[in-house]
C-alpha positions as CSV (number, residue, x, y, z in Angstrom):
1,X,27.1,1.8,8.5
2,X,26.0,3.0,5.4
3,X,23.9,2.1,2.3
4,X,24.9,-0.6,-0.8
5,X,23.5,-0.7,-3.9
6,X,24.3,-2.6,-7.2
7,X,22.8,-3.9,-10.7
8,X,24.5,-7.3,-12.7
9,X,23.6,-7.6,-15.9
10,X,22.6,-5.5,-19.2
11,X,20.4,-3.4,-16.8
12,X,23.9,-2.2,-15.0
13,X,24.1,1.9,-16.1
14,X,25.6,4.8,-14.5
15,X,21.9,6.3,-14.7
16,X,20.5,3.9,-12.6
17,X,23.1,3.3,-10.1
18,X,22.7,7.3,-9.5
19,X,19.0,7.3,-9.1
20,X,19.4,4.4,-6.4
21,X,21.8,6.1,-4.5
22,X,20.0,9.2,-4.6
23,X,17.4,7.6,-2.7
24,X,19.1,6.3,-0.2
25,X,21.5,9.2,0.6
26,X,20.2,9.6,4.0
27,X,22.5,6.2,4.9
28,X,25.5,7.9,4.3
29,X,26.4,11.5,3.6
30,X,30.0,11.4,3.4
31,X,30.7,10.2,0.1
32,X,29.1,8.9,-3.0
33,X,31.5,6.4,-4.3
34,X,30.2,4.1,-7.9
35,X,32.0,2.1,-10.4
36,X,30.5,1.0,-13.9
37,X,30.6,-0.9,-16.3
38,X,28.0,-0.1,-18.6
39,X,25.3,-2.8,-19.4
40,X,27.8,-5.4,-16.8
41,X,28.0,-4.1,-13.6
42,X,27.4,-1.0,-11.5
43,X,28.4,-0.6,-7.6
44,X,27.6,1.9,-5.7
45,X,27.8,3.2,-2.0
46,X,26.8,5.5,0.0
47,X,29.1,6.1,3.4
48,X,28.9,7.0,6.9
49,X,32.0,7.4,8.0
50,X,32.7,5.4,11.8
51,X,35.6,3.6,11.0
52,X,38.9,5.5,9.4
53,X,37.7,8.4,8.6
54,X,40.2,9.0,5.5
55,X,39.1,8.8,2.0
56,X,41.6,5.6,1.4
57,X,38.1,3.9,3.1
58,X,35.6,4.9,0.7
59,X,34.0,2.6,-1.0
60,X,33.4,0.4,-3.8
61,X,36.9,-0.5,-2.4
62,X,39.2,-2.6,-4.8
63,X,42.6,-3.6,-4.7
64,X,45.4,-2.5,-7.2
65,X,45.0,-5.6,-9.4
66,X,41.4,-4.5,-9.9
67,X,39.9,-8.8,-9.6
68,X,37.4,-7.5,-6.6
69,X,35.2,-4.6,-6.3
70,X,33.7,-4.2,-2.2
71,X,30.5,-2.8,-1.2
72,X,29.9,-3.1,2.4
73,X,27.3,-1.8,5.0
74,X,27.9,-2.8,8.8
75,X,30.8,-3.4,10.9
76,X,33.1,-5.8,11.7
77,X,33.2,-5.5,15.2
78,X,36.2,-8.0,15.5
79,X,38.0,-6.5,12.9
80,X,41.3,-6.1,14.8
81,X,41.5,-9.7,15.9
82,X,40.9,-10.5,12.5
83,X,43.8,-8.0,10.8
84,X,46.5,-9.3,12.9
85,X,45.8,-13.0,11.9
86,X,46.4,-11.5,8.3
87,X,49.1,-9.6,8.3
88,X,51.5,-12.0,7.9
89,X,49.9,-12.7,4.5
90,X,48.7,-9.4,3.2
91,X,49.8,-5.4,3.4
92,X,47.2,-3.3,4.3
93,X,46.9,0.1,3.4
94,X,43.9,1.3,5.8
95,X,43.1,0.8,9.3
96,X,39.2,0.3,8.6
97,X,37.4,-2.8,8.8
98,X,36.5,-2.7,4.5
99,X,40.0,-3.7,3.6
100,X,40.0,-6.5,6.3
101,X,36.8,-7.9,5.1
102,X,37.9,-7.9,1.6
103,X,41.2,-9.7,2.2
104,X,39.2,-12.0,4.5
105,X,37.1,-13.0,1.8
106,X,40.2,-13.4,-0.4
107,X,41.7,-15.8,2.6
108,X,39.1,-18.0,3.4
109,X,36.5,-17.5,0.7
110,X,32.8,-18.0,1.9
111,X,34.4,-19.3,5.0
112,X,35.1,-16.0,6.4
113,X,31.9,-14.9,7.2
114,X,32.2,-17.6,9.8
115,X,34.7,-15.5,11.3
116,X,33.1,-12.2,11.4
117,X,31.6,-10.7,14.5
118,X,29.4,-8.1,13.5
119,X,26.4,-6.7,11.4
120,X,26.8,-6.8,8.3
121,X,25.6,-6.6,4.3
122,X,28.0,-6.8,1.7
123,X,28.6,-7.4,-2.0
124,X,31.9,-8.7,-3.6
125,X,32.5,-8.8,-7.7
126,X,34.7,-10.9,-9.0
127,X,35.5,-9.6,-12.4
128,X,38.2,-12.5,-13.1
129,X,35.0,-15.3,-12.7
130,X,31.9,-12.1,-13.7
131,X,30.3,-13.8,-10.5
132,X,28.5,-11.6,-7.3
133,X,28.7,-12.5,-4.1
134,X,26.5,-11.0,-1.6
135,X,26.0,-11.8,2.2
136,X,24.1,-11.2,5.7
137,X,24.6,-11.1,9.3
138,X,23.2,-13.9,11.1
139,X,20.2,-12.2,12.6
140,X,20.0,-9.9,9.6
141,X,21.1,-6.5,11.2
142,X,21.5,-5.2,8.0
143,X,19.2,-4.9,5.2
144,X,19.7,-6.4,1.7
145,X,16.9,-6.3,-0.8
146,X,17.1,-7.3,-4.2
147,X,15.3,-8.0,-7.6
148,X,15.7,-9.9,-10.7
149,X,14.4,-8.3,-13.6
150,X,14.8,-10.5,-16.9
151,X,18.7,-11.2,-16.4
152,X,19.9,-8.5,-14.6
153,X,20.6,-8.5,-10.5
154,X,19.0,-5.3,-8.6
155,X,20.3,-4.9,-5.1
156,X,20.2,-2.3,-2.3
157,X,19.6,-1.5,1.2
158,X,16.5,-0.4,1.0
159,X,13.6,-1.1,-1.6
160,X,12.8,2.5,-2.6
161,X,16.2,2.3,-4.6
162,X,15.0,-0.7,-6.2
163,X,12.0,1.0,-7.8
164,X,14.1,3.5,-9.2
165,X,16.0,1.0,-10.4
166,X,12.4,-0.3,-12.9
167,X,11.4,-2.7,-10.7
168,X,7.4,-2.2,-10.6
169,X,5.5,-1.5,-7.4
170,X,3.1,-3.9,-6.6
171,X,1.5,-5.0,-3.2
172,X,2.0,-8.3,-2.9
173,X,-1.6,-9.8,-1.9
174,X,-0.9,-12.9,0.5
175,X,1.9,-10.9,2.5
176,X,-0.4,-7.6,3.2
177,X,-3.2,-10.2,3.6
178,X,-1.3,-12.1,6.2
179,X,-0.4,-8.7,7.7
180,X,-4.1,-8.0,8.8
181,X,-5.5,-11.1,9.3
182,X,-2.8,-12.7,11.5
183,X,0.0,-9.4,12.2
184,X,2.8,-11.4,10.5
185,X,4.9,-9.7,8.0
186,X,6.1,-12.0,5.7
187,X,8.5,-15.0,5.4
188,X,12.7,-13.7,5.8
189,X,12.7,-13.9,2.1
190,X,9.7,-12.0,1.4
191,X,8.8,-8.1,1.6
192,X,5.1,-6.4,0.9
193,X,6.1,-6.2,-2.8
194,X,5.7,-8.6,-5.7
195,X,9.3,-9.3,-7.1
196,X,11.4,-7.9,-4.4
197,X,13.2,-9.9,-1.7
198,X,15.4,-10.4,1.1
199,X,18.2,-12.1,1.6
200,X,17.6,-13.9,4.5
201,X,19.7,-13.5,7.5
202,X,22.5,-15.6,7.8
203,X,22.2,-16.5,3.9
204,X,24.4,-15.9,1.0
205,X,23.8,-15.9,-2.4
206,X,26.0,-16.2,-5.8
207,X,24.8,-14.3,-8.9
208,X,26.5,-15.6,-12.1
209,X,25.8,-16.3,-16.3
210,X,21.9,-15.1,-15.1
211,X,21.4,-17.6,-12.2
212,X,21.0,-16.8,-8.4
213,X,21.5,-18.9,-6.3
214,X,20.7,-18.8,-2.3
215,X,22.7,-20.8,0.9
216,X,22.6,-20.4,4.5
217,X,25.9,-20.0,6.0
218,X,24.9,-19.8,9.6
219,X,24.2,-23.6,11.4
220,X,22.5,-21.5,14.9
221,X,21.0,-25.1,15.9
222,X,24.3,-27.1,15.3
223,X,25.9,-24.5,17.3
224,X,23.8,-24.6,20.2
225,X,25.4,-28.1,20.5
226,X,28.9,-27.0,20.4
227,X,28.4,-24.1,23.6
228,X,31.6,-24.6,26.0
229,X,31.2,-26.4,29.2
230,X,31.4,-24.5,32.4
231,X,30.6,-25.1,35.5
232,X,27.3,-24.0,37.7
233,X,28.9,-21.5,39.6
234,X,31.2,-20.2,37.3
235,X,27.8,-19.4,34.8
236,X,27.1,-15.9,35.9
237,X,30.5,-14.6,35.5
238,X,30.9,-16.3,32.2
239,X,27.5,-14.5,30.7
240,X,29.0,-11.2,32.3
241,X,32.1,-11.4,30.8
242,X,30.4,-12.1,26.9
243,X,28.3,-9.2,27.9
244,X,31.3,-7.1,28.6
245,X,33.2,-7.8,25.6
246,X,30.5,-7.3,23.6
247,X,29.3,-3.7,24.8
248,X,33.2,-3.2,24.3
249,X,33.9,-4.4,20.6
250,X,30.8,-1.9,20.1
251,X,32.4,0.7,21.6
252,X,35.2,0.6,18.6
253,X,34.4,3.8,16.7
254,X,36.5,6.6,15.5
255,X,33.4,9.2,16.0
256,X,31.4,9.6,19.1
257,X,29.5,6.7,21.2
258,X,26.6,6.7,22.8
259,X,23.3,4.9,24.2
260,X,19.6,4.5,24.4
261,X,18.1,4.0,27.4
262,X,14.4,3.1,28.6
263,X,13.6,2.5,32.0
264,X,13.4,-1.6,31.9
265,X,16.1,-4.2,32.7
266,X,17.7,-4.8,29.5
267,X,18.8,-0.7,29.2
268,X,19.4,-1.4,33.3
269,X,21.9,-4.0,32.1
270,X,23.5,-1.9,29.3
271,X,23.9,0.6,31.7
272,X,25.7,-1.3,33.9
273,X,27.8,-2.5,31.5
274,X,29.3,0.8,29.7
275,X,29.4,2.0,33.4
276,X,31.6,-0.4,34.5
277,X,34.1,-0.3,31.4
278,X,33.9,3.3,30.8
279,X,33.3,5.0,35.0
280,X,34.2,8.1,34.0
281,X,33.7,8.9,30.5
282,X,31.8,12.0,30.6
283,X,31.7,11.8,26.7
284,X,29.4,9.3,26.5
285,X,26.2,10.7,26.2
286,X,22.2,8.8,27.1
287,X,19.2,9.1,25.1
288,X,15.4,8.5,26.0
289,X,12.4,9.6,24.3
290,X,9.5,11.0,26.4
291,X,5.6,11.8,24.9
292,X,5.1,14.3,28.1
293,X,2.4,11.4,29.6
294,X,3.5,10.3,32.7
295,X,1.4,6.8,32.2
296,X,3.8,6.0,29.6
297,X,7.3,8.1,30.1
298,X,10.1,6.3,31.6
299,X,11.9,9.0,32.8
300,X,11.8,8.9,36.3
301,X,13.5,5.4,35.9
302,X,16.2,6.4,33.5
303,X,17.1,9.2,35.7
304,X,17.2,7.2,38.6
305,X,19.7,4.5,36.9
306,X,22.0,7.8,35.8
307,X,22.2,8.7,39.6
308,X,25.5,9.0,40.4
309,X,27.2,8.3,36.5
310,X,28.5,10.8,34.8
311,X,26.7,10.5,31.5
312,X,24.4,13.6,30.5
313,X,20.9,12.9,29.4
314,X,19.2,13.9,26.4
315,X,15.7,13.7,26.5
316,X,13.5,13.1,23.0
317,X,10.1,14.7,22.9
318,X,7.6,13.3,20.8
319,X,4.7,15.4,20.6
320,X,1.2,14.2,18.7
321,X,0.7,17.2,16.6
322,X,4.4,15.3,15.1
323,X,2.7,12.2,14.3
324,X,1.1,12.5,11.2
325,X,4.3,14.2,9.3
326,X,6.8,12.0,10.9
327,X,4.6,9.2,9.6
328,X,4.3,10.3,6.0
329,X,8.4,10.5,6.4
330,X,9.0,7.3,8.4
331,X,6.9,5.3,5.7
332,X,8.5,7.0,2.7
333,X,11.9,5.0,4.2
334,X,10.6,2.1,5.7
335,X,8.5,0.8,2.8
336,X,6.6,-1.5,4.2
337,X,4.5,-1.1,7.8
338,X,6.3,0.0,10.9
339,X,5.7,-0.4,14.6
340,X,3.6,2.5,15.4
341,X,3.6,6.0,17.1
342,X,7.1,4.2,19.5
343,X,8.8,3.4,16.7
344,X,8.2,7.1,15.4
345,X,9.4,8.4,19.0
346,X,12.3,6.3,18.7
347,X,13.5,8.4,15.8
348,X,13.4,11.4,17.8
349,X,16.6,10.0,19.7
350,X,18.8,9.1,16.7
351,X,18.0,13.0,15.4
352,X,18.9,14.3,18.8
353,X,22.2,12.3,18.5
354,X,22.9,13.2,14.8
355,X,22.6,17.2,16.2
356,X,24.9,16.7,19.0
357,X,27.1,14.9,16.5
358,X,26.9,11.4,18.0
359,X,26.7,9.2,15.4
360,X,27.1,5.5,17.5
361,X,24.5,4.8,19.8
362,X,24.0,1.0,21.7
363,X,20.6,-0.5,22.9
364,X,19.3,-3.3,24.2
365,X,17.3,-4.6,21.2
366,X,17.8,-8.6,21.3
367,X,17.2,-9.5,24.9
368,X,14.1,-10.8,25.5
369,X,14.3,-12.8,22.7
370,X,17.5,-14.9,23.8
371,X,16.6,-14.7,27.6
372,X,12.5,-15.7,27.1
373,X,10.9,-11.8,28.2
374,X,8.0,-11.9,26.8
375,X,4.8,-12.4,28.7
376,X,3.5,-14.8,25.8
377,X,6.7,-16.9,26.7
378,X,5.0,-18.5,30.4
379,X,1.1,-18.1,29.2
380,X,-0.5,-20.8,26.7
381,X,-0.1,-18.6,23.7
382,X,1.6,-18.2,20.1
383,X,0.9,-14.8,19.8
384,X,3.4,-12.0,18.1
385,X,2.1,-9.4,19.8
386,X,3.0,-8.2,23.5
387,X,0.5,-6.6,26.4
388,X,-2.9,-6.8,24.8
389,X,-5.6,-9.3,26.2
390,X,-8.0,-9.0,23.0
391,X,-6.8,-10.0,19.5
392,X,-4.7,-7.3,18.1
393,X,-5.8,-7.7,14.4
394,X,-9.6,-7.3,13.4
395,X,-9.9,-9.6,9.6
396,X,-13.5,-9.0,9.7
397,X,-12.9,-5.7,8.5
398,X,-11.6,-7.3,5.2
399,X,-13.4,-8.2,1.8
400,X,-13.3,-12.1,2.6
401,X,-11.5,-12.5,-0.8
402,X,-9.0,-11.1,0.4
403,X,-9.0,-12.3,3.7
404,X,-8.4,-15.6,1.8
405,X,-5.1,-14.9,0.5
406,X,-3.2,-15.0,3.5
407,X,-0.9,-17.7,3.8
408,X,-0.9,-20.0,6.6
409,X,1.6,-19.1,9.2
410,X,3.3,-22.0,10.5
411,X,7.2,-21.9,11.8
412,X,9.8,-24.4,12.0
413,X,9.5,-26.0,15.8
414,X,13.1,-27.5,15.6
415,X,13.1,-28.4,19.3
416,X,11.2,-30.6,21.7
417,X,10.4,-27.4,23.9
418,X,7.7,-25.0,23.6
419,X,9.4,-22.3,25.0
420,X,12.7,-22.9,22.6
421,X,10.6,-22.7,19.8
422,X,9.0,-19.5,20.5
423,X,12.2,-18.0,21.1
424,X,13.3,-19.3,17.5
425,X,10.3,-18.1,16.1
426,X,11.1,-15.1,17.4
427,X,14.6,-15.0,16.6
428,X,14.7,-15.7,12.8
429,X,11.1,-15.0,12.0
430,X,8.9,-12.9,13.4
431,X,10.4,-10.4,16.3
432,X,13.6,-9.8,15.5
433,X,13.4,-9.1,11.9
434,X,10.7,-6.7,12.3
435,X,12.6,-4.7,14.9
436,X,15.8,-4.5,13.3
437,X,14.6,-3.6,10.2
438,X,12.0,-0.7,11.5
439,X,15.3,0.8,13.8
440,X,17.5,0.1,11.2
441,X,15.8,2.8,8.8
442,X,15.1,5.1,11.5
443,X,18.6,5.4,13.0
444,X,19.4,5.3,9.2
445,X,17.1,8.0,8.3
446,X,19.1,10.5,10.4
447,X,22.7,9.0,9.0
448,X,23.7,7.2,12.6
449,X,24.4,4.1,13.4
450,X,22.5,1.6,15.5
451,X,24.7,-1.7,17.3
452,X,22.8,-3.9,19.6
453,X,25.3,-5.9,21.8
454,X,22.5,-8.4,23.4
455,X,22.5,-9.7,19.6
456,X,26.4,-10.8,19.9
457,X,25.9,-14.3,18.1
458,X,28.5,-16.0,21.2
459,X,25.9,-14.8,23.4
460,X,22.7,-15.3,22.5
461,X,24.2,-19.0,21.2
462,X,25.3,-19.5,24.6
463,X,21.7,-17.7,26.4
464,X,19.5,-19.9,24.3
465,X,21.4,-23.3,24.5
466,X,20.7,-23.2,28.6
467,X,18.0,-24.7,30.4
468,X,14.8,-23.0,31.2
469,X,15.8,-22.2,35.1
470,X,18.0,-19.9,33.5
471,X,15.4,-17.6,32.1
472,X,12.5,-18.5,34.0
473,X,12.4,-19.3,37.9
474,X,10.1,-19.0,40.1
475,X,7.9,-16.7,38.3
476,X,10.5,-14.3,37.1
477,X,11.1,-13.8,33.3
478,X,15.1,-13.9,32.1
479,X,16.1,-14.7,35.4
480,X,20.0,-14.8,35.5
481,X,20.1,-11.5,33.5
482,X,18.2,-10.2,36.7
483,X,20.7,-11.5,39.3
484,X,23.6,-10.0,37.3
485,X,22.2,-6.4,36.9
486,X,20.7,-6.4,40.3
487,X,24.7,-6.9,41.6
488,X,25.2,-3.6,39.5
489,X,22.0,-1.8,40.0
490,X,19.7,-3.2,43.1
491,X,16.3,-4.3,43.0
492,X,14.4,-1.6,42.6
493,X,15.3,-0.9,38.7
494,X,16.7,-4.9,37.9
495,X,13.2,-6.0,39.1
496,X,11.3,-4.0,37.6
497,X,8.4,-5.2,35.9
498,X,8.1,-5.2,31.8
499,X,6.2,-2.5,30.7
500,X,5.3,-3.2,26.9
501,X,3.9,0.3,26.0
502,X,5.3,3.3,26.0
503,X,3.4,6.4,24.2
504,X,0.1,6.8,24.9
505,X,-0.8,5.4,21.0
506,X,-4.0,4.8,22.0
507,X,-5.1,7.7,23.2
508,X,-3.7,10.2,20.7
509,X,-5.1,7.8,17.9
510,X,-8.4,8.2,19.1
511,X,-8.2,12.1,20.5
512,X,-5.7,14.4,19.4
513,X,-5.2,12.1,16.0
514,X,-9.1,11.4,15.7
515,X,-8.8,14.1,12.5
516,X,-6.0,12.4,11.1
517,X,-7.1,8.8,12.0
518,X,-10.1,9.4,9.5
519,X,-8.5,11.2,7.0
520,X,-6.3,7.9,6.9
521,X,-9.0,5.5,6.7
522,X,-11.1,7.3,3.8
523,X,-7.6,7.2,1.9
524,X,-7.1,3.7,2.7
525,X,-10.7,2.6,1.5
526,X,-10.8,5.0,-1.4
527,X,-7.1,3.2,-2.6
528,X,-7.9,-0.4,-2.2
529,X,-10.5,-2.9,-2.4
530,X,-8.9,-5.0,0.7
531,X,-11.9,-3.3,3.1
532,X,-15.0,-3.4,3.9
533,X,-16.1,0.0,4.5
534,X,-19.0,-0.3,6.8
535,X,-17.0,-3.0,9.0
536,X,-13.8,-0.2,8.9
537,X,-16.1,2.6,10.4
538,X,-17.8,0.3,12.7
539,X,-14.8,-0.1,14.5
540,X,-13.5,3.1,14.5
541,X,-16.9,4.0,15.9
542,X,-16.3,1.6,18.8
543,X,-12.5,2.5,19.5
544,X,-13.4,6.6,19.9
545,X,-16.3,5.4,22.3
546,X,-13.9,3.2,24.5
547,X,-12.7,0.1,23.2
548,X,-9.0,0.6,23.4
549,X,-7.8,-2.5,24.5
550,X,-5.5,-2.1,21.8
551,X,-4.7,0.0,18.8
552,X,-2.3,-2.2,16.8
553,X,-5.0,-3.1,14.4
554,X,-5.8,0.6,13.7
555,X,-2.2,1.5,13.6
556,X,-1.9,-1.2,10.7
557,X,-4.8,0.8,8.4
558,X,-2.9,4.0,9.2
559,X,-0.2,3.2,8.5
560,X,-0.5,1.2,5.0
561,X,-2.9,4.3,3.9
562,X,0.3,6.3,3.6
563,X,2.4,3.0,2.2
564,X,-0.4,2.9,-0.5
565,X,-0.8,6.3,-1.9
């Protein structure tokens, strides 16, 4: 994993392509690789080194005749499958997954990414036909953001590089409005700047004589129709066996492995899993954060899964006196809002694992969107939010010009099912995004790498596509997964219930952060217009005197104050 970044067009400089990387150093810190060509083209990469360590890997990666130039941020978790069905036709000079993307691309054109199992951004310049072509994973794993100013291409994994590149910072109005009136974040092609986009996941694009152009490469309905038959009893093992092979193609590494745990089923399940292919590997190390409040802390569950396995635990203290400067850091890197005081705890583990020099860990991200987890999925509801009874965003606080901006939500409902259609939403447009993008800068932001085997396309294909007994019966969210963990584990952690929160956020916000919390919102209202003032206070007011049903609406004004300075 590591960071890409790349200008076409008369913009292209060696100056700029520096200052981008610069930014972004944090992705990779073991080598700064760029090629130029002045006022045509400039590549750049910063790497973290997972897979063949040697410096024949580094990137931009080219071959001898010099036609393509690589940059690439991911892996290729089937990259050894896909080597042998191409040696016969190519002689490869590393053992890393770069060179077998390139000369996949070089077999089967835009047709390879059909092939790839993995996460994955990349860029490919074809010097012979001056054309770019850039592409994403199917759920979007890995970032790629990217600007066109006048007739030049800007590109990179995150979007701080792209402002150093001269793209202007501007909120973009109808996405921050949309943010607090409704707690989306955007379309998959937008981002909380004017001019700055993503590629969407499971999208290419082709950059050539000034014109971009955009496809979608990955058909996840049509391939829900195409899932092999097997047979009733023969389901479970089938699922177990995907599940097996994919914890084990993320296990490929040539630097340490390990994994995140939390105390509920889907970390039960990838327990089980790495304890079952790897019994008595005492290399591989856990991780779980803990705030030190028992009302919130898992621990007592993660130790009791460990019982009896031989992998040590590292446990991640996030204490509130951490918040506001982890904030201010977090926010410089994300860009754009973030999931709150867990999502800074969360970074706690990948620094632990950076210090003990494990730079690989797994978690369980991607479940409960394939196997229907979340409590929205069985009540009448559309919400985005999880655990809260009251509405989790307060748009009376806003001017109601505003307010106004906000486009209106509405999702693709593909299917004749409810339930399928939230789990689609979720998939491509609202949950999954916004996870993978906030862990994929804070694993980032410590220079480790994040995989997340529950988001192994054959799987969650395969998950989705089956009826709703499979997820749901008798009462009991992602059903099956349940039965096979429960085989491993017992019922005591397989059946144990969802617990949605986990730091005491609303607390800290409005007692040990109360200071902070303030200091925030006078920033935020002395910034922007966006507020009204006497609403804002109002309801501050009311949370510090009790009405905590939820803090995600306060967490959003605390958070864009920093993003707005």
């Amino acid at each position: 994993m590591c960071g890409i970044a790349g200008i076409v067009g008369p913009l292209a400089s060696e100056r700029r392509l520096s200052a981008m990387l610069k930014t972004q150093a944090h992705r990779g810190p073991d080598n700064l690789g760029k090629w130029v060509m002045e006022n045509q083209v400039a590549f750049g990469h910063n790497r973290l080194s997972i897979l063949d360590l040697s410096d024949a890997a580094n990137q931009p990666f080219h071959l001898f005749d010099g036609r393509y130039q690589l940059i690439f941020n991911g892996e290729i978790y089937n990259y050894l499958e896909i080597r042998k069905r191409l040696e016969s036709s190519f002689n490869f000079k590393t053992k890393s997954d770069t060179e077998v993307l390139l000369y996949s691309f070089i077999h089967w054109g835009e047709g390879c990414l059909k092939e790839l199992n993995g996460m994955f951004s990349f860029a490919i310049w074809d010097s012979r036909e001056a054309k770019l072509f850039a592409a994403r994973d199917r759920f979007g794993v890995k970032p790629f953001h990217y600007s066109v100013q006048d007739t030049s291409l800007c590109f990179s994994s995150e979007i701080p590089p792209l402002w150093k590149a001269g793209v202007p910072k501007t909120p973009k109005d109808s996405v921050w409005s949309g943010f607090f009136t409704k707690g989306t974040y955007g379309n998959p092609s937008e981002t909380f700047w004017e001019g700055i986009y993503q590629l969407p996941a499971g999208h290419y694009l082709i950059y050539q004589n000034s014109k971009l152009e955009l496809r979608s490469w990955y058909d996840f309905i049509g391939n829900l129709n195409e899932q092999p038959e097997i047979q009733p009893h023969d389901q479970e093992d089938y699922i177990l066996q995907l599940l097996l092979d994919s914890v084990k193609l993320r296990f490929r590494a040539d630097v340490p492995v390990g994994f995140n745990l939390s105390g509920g089923l889907d970390s039960s399940t990838l327990l089980a899993l790495v304890s079952d292919l790897f019994p008595e590997n005492d290399s591989i190390e856990a991780f779980t954060f803990i705030t030190g409040d028992d009302r919130y802390d898992e621990l007592f569950w993660v130790k009791e899964m460990l019982n009896g396995r031989p992998y040590p635990l590292n446990t991640c203290l996030l204490q509130a006196s951490e918040v506001p400067d982890l904030t201010s850091k977090i926010s410089e890197l994300q860009a754009e809002p973030f999931g709150g005081i867990p999502t800074l705890a969360y970074s706690k583990v990948f620094k632990t694992a950076r210090e003990k020099g494990i730079l690989v860990l797994l978690d369980g991200q991607g479940s409960d969107e394939a196997w229907a987890g979340y409590d929205y999925y069985v009540k009448n509801s559309d919400s985005v939010v999880q655990g809260v009874n009251s509405s989790p965003v307060r748009p009376e606080a806003l001017d109601q010009e505003f307010a106004g901006k906000s486009h209106h939500s509405t999702y693709p409902a593909p299917f004749g099912e409810r339930l399928l259609n939230l789990q689609y939403r979720d998939l491509f447009y609202t949950k999954i995004p916004r996870a993978l993008r906030f862990n994929d800068r804070v694993s980032m932001a410590h220079s480790t790498e994040l995989r997340e085997p529950f988001l192994d396309f054959r799987l969650v294909e395969y998950v989705f596509s089956r009826p709703t007994e499979f997820k749901i019966k008798n009462g009991s969210q992602k059903w099956l997964l349940r039965q096979i963990a429960n085989k491993y584990l017992g019922d005591q952690i397989a059946l144990a219930p969802k617990r949605p929160l986990q730091t005491p956020q609303r607390e800290w916000l409005a007692e040990d952060l109360g200071d902070w919390v303030e200091s925030q919102l006078e920033i935020l209202i002395a910034k922007c217009n966006w507020f009204d003032s006497k609403v804002v206070w109002r309801l501050w007011n009311e949370y510090k005197k009790g009405d905590k049903d939820n803090s995600f609406y306060l967490w959003q004004w605390v958070n864009a104050a920093e993003l707005l300075k």
